[in-house]
C-alpha positions in Angstrom: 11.6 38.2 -10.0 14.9 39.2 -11.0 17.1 39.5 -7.7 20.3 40.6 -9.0 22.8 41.1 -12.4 25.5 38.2 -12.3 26.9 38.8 -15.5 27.4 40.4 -18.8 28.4 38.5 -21.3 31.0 40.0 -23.9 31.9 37.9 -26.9 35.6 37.6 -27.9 37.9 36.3 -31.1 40.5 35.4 -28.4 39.9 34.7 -24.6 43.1 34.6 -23.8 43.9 37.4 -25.3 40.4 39.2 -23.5 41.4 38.1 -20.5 45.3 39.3 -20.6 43.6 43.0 -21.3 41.2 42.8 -18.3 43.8 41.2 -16.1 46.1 44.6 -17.5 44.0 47.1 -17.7 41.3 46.9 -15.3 43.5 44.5 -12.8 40.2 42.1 -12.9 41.4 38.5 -12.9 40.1 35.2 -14.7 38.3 33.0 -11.9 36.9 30.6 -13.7 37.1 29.1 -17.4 36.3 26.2 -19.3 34.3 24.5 -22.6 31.2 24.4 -22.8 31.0 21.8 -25.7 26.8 21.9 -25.9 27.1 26.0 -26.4 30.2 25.8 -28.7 32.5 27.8 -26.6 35.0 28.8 -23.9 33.8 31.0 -21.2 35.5 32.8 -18.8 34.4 34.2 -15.3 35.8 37.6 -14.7 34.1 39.1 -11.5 33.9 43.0 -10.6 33.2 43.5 -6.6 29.5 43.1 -7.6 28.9 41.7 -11.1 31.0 39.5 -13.3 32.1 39.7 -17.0 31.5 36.4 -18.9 33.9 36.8 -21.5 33.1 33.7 -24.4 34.9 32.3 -27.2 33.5 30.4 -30.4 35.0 27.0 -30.8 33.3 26.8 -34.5 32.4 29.3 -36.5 28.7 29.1 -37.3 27.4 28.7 -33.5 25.7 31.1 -31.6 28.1 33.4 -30.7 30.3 32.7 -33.6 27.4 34.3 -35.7 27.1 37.3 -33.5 30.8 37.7 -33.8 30.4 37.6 -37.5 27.7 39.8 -37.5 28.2 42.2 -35.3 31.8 42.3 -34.4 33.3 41.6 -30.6 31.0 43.5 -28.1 28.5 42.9 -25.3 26.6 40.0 -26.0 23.8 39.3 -23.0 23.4 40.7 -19.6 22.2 37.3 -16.6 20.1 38.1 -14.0 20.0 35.6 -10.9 16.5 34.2 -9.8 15.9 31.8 -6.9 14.0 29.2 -8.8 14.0 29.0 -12.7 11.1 27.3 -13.3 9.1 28.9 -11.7 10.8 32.0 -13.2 9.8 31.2 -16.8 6.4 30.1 -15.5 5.6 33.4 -14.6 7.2 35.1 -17.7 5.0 32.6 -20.2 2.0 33.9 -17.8 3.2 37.4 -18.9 3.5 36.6 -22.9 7.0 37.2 -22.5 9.2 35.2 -24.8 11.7 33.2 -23.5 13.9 31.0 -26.0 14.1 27.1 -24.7 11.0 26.9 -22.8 12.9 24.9 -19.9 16.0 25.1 -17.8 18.8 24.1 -18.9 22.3 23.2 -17.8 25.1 26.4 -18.3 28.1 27.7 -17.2 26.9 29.7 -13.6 24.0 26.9 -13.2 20.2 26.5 -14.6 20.1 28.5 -17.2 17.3 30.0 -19.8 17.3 32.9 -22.1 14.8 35.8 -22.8 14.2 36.7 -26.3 15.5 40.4 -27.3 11.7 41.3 -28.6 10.7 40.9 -25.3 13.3 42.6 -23.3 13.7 46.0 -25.4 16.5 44.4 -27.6 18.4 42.9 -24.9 19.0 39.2 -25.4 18.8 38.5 -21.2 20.0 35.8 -19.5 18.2 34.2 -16.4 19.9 31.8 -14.3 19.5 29.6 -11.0 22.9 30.3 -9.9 25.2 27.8 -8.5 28.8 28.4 -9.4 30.3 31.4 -7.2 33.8 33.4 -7.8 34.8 35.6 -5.0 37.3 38.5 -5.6 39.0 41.0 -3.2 39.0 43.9 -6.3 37.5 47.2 -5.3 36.4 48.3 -9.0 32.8 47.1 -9.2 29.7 48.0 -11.9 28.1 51.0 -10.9 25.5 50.5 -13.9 24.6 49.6 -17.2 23.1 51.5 -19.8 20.3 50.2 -22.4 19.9 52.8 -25.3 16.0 52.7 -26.3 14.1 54.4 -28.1 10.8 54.6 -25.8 12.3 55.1 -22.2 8.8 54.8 -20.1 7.6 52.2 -22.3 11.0 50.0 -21.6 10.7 51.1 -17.8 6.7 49.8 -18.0 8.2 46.4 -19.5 11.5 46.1 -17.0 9.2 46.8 -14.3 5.9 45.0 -14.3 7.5 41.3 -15.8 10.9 41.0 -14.6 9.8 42.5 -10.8 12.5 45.6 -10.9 12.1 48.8 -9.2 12.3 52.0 -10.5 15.1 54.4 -8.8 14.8 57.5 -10.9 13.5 59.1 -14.2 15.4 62.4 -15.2 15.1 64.9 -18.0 18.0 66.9 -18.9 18.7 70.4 -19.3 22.1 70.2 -20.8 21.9 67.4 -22.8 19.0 65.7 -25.2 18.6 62.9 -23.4 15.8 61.3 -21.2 17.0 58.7 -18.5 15.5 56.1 -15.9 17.6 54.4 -13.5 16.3 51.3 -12.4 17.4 49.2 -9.1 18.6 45.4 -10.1 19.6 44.8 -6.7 23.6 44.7 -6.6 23.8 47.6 -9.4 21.5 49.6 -11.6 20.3 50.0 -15.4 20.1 53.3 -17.4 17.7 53.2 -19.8 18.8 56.0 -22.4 16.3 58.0 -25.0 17.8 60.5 -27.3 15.8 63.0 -27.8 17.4 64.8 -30.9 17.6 63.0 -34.0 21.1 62.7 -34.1 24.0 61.5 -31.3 25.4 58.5 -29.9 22.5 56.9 -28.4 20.9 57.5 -32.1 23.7 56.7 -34.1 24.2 52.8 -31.8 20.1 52.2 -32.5 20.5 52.7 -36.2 23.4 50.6 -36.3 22.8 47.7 -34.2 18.8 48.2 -32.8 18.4 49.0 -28.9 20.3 46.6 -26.3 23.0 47.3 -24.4 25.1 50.1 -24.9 27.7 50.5 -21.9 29.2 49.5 -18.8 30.0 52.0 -15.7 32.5 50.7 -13.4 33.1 52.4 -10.3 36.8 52.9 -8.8 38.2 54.4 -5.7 40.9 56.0 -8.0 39.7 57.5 -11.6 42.7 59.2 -12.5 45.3 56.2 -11.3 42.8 54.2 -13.6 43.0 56.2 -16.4 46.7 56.6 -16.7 47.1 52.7 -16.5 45.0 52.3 -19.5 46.6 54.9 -21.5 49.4 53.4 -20.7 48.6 50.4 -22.1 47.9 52.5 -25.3 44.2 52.1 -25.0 42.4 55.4 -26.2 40.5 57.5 -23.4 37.8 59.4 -24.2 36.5 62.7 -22.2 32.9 63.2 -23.1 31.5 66.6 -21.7 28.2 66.4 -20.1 26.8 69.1 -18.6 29.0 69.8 -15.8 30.3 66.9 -15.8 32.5 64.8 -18.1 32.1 61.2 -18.4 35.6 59.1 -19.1 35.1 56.4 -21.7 37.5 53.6 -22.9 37.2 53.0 -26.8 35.2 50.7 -27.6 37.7 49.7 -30.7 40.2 49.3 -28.3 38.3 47.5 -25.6 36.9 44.3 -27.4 33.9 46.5 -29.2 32.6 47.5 -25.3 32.4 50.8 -24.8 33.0 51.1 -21.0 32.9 54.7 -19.0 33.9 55.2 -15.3 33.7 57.5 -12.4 34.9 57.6 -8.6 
């Protein structure tokens, strides 16, 4: 059972350079960092009030995430869950026919480690972990959620639900937009799985290019506007999507390391 998100993994060209732009932008600080020479890469730590970043580095071209960077470009690479005991964990997947990659745990960066095939998490390459490496942080901007475009909401809700052990919050559909939502509880934060319902938009448009997975981060801050102003300022473009009544503020994902990332107070 998954108990909480510990971290979403964002592949980088340039760490240091990542991590200068979260330390700017966001004021979220590099707690841990180091080579991992088995994985090809430098990873770095970055923890919200509630979930980390794991921002990650190739070290040669042609490993794991040196292929994704060619392929797809910088962007959000993985999402890790915590479990308490990682055997057992992919025990029970295997019992479910869900795919996991290795077949055993495995030494990584936060602890035991094993990975979850995307064709058995609705396109989301997902990360479980036995966690043992910690990083406190006194910041106050934390993950409010994270949204998974799909292209079958109940039928990624059924999956989430009945072999990774989440709960579901909410389903909603929407009068003012063509979209059909599910929140689901993760236990520090939630996931929005996303169905666009006309056949064209954002949601669409980021399935045709790239399959379902991940599509965004929500932070939550105490101060939206202050926030805003200090990423403009560091000439990152803002972007005020209108939805409903409401209007969503998103940082461009061009200008953000290919993440899109919205927020809200």
């Amino acid at each position: 059972m998954f108990k909480r998100v510990d971290h979403i993994g964002i592949a980088v060209k340039d760490i240091s350079k990542a991590a200068d732009m979260f330390s700017k932008v966001l004021g979220l600080e590099v707690a841990k960092q180091e080579e991992i020479e088995d994985q090809q890469l430098i990873a770095a730590l970055v923890p919200t009030a509630n979930v980390r970043f794991e921002l990650m580095q190739p070290t040669v071209s042609d490993s794991v995430v040196g292929k994704f960077l060619e392929r797809r470009g910088e962007g959000i690479h993985h999402i890790c869950f915590e479990v308490d005991d990682i055997a057992e964990e992919i025990k029970t997947l295997q019992s479910k026919n869900v795919q996991v990659i290795g077949g055993s745990p495995r030494e990584g960066f936060v602890g035991q480690i094993e990975f979850i095939h995307p064709k058995s998490a609705n396109g989301v390459l997902t990360e479980i972990a036995e966690v043992d490496l910690r990083t406190p942080t006194d910041t106050n901007l934390s993950v409010h959620h994270i949204i998974f475009a799909t292209l079958d909401r109940d039928g990624a809700v059924d999956n989430w639900v009945n072999n990774f052990g989440l709960n579901l919050n909410k389903k909603a559909e929407r009068d003012d937009s063509p979209l059909i939502t599910a929140m689901l509880d993760t236990g520090n934060s939630e996931i929005e799985f996303v169905q666009q319902t006309a056949t064209a938009g954002s949601v669409i448009q980021r399935i045709k290019s790239q399959g379902e997975g991940i599509y965004a981060v929500v932070l939550e801050t105490n101060d939206a506007v202050a926030l805003q102003s200090k990423i403009e300022q560091h000439g990152i473009r803002v972007i005020e999507d209108k939805q409903g009544d409401n209007i969503a503020i998103l940082i461009h994902p061009l200008d953000f390391f290919g993440t899109l990332i919205m927020f809200n107070d």
